[in-house]
DRENSE-121608 format. One record per atom (N, C-alpha, C): atom name; chain; y, x, z; residue in one letter. Coordinates in steps of 0.2 Angstrom, whole numbers, plus 5000, padded with zeros to 4 digits. Layout:
# residues N
- CA_A_Y_X_Z_A
...
# end
This chain:
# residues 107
- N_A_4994_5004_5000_X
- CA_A_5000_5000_5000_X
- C_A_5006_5004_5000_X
- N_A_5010_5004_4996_X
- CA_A_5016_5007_4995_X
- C_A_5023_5004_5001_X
- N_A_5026_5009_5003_X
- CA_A_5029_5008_5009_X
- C_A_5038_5006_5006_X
- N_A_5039_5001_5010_X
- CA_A_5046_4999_5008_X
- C_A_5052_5006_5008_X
- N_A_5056_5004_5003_X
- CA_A_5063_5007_5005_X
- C_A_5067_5011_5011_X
- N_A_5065_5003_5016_X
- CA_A_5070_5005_5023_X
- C_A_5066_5008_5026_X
- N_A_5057_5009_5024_X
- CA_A_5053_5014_5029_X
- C_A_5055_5020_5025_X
- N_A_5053_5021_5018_X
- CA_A_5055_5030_5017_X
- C_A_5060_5032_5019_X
- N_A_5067_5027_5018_X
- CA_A_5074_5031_5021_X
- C_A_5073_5033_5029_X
- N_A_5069_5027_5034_X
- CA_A_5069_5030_5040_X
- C_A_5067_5035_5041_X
- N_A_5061_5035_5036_X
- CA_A_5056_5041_5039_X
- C_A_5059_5048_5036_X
- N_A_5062_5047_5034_X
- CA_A_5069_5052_5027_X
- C_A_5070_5056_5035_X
- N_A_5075_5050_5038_X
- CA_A_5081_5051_5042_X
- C_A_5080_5055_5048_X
- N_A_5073_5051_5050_X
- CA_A_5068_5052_5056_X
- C_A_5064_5060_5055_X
- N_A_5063_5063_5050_X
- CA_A_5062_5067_5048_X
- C_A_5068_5076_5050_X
- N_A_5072_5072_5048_X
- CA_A_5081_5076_5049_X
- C_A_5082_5077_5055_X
- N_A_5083_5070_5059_X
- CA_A_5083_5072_5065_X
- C_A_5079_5075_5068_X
- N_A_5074_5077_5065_X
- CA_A_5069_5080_5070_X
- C_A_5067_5086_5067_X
- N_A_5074_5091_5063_X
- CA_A_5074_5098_5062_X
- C_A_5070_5099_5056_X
- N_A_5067_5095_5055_X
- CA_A_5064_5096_5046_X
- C_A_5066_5096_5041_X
- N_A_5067_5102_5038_X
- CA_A_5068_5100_5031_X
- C_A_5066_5094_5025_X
- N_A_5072_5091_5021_X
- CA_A_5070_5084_5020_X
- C_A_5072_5082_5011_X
- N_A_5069_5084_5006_X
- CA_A_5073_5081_5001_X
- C_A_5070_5073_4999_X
- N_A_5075_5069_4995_X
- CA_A_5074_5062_4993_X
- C_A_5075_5063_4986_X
- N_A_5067_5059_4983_X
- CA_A_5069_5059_4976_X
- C_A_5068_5052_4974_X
- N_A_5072_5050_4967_X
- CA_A_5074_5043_4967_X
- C_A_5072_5045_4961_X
- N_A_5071_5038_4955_X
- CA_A_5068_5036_4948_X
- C_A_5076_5035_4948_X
- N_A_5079_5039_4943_X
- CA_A_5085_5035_4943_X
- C_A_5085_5033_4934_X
- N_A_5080_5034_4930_X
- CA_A_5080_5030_4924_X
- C_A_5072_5030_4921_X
- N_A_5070_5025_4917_X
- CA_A_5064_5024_4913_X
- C_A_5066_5021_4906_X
- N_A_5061_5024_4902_X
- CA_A_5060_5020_4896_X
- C_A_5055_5020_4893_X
- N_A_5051_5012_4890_X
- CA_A_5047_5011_4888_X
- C_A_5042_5009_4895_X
- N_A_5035_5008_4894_X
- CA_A_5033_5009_4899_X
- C_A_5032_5013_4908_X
- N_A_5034_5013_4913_X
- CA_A_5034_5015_4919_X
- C_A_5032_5015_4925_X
- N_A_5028_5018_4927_X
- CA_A_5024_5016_4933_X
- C_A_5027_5012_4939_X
- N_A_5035_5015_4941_X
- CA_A_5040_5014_4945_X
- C_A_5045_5012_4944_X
- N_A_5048_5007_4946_X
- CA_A_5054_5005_4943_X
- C_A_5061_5009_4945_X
- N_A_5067_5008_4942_X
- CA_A_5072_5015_4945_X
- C_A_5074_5011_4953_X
- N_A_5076_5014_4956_X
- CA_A_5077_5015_4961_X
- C_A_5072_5015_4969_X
- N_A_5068_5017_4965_X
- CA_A_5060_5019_4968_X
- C_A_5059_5026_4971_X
- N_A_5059_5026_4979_X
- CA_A_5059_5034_4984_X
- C_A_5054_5037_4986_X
- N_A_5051_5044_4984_X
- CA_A_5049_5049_4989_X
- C_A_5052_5051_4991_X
- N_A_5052_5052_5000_X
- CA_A_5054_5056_5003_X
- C_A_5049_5063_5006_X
- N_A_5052_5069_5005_X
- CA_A_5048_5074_5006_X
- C_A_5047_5080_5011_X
- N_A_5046_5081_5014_X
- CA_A_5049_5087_5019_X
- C_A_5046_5094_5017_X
- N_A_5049_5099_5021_X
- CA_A_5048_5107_5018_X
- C_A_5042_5108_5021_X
- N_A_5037_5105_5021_X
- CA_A_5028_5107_5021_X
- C_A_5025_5103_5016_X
- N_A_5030_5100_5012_X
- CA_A_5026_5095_5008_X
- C_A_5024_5087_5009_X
- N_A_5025_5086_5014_X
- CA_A_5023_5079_5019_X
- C_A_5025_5075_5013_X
- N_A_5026_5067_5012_X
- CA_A_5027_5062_5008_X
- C_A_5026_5056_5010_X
- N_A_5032_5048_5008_X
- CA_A_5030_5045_5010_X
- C_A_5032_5043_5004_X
- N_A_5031_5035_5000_X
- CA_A_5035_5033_4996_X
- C_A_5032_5037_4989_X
- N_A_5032_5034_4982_X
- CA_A_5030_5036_4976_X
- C_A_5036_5035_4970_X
- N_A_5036_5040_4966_X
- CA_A_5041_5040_4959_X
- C_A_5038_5038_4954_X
- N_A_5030_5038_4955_X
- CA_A_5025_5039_4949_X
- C_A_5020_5038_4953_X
- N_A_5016_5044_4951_X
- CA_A_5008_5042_4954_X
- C_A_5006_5050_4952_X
- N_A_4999_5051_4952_X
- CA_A_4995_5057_4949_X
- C_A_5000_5063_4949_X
- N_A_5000_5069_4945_X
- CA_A_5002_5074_4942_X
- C_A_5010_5074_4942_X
- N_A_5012_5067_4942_X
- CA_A_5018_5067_4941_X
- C_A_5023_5067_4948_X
- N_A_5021_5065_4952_X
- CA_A_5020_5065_4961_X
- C_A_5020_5072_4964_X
- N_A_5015_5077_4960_X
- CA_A_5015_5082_4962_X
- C_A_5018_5086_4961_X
- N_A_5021_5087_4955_X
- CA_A_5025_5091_4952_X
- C_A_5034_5089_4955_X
- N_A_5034_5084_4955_X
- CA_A_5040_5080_4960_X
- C_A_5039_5085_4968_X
- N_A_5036_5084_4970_X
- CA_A_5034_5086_4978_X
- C_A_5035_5094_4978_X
- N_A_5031_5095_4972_X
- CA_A_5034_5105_4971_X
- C_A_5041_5107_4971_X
- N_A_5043_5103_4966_X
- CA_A_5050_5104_4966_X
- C_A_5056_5103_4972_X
- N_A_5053_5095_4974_X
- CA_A_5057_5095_4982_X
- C_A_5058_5100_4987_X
- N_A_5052_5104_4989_X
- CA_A_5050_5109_4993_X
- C_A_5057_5114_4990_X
- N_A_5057_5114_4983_X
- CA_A_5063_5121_4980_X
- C_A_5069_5117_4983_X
- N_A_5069_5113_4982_X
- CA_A_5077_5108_4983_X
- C_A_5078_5112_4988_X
- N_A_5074_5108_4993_X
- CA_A_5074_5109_5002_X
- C_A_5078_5116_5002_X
- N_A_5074_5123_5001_X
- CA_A_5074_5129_5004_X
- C_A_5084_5131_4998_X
- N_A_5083_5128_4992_X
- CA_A_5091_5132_4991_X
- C_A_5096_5125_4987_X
- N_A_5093_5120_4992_X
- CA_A_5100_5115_4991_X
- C_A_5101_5113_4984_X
- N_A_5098_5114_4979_X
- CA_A_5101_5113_4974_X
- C_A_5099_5108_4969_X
- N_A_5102_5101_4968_X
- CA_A_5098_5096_4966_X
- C_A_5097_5096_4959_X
- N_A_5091_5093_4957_X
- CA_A_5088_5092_4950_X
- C_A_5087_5086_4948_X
- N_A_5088_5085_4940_X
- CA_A_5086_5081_4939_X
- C_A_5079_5082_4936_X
- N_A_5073_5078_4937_X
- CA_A_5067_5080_4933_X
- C_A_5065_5074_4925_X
- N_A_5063_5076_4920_X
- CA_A_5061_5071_4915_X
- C_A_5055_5072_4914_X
- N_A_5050_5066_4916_X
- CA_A_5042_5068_4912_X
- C_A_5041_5059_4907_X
- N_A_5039_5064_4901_X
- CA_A_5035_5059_4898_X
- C_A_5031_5061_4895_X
- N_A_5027_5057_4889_X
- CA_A_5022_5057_4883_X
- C_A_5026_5064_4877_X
- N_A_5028_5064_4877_X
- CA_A_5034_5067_4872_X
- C_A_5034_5075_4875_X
- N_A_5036_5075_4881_X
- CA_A_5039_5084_4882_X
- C_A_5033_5087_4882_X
- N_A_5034_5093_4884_X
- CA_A_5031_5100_4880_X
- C_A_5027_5102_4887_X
- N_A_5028_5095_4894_X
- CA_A_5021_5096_4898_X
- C_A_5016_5090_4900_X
- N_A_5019_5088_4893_X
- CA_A_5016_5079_4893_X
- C_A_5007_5080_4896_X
- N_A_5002_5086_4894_X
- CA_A_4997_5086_4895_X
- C_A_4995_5088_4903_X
- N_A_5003_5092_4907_X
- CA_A_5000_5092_4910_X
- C_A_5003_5087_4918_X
- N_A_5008_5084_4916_X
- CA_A_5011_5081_4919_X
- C_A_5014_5073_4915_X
- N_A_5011_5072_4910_X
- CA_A_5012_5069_4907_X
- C_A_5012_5060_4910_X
- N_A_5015_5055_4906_X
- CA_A_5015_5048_4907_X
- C_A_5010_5045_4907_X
- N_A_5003_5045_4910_X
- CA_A_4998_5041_4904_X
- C_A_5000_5033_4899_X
- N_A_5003_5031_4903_X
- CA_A_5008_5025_4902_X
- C_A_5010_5024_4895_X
- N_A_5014_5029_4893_X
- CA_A_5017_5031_4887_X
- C_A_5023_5030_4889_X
- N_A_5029_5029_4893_X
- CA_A_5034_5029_4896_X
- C_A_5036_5034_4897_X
- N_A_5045_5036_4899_X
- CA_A_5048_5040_4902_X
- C_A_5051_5038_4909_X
- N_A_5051_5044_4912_X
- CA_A_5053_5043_4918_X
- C_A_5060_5048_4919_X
- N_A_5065_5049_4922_X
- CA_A_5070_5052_4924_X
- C_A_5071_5054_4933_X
- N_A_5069_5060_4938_X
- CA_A_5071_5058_4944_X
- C_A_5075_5064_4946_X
- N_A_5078_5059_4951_X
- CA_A_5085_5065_4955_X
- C_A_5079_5066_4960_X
- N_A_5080_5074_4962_X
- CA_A_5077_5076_4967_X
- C_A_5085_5080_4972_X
- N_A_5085_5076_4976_X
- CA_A_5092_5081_4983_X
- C_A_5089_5083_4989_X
- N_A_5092_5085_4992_X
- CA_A_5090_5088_4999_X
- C_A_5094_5084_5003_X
- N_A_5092_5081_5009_X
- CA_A_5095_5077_5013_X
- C_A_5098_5083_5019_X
- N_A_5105_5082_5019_X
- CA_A_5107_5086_5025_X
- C_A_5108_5080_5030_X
# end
């Protein structure tokens, strides 16, 4: 079961307060088919921990790799996986959609 909104942001928050590094990544566009709709959260902390989904499979994980960089040098990304780019096979859409996500660092 997929966890609401207002639980990823606490666990976000809850997270901060409690000295953990903490990035949040958001869907902030799709086209064509998408597992997630845009404004869809994981929340991730600098061990990798996770609450909330952007996707699913490979594409989840590669999200969560990147959050961890966010965390350690603050620098927000935006990520794009689909059918189309040059690592459709290994992070690719099965869907056939594109997905767009902000990855930030929660201070």
């Amino acid at each position: 079961m997929l966890s609401t909104d207002t639980d990823i942001l606490s666990a976000a928050q809850g997270w901060r307060e409690a000295g953990r590094g903490v990035a949040l990544a958001t869907v902030i566009e799709t086209w064509g088919s998408a597992p997630r709709p845009v404004g869809s959260h994981l929340a991730i902390d600098q061990e990798g921990n996770f609450l909330g989904s952007v996707s699913g499979g490979c594409v989840e994980g590669a999200v969560i790799t990147e959050a961890v960089e966010v965390i350690e040098d603050g620098r927000p990304r935006i990520l794009e996986f689909g059918v189309a780019d040059e690592t459709a096979w290994r992070v690719g859409l099965s869907c056939g959609g594109r997905i767009r996500v902000l990855v930030e660092r929660v201070d």
